[in-house]
Residue, then its C-alpha position, 0 to 999 in steps of 0.5 A: x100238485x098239492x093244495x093246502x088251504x090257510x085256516x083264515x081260508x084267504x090264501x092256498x100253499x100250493x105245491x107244485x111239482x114236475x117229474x124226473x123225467x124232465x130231464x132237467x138241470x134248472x126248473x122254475x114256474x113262472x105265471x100270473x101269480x109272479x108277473x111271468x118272471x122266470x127267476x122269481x119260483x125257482x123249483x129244488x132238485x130232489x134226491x129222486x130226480x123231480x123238482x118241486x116249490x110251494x107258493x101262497x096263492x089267493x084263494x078265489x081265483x084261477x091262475x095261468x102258469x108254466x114251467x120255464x126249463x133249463x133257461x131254454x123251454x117252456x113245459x106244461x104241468x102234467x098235471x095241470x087242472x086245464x089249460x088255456x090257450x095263450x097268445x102264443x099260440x101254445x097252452x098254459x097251464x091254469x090252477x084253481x084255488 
């Protein structure tokens, strides 16, 4: 993932990105920062095979998200800086900026 902080040091563009071997048709990441709604960050397929999309977070805070798969199943982000173990008794993903 990518982090690019606004000059006003207010907001972050943070890149998220999840590998080819996904295997996926359809990715989006899905969390706090789009009150969990899977269709809100729908990532763009690249000629390479990974998916990726950029958001503009609020800086000073940590966000828990995952990714939503194929409309069928949750994945973490491999590269995720930690993770925080959900209600559901899986883990999320979390984010600092």
């Amino acid at each position: 993932m990518k982090k690019t902080y606004a000059k006003s040091g207010k907001t972050c563009r943070v890149t998220f990105e999840l590998p080819e071997q996904i295997n996926a048709q359809e990715v989006s990441v899905v969390g706090e920062f789009n009150a969990w709604d899977k269709e809100a960050n729908l990532l763009v397929k690249r000629k390479d095979g990974r998916f990726s999309g950029s958001l503009s977070l609020e800086v000073g805070k940590e966000y828990r998200y995952r990714f939503w798969v194929d409309d069928e199943r949750w994945e973490n982000d491999w590269d995720g800086e930690k993770y925080f173990t959900n209600e559901f008794g899986s883990e999320d993903s979390v984010i600092a900026v």
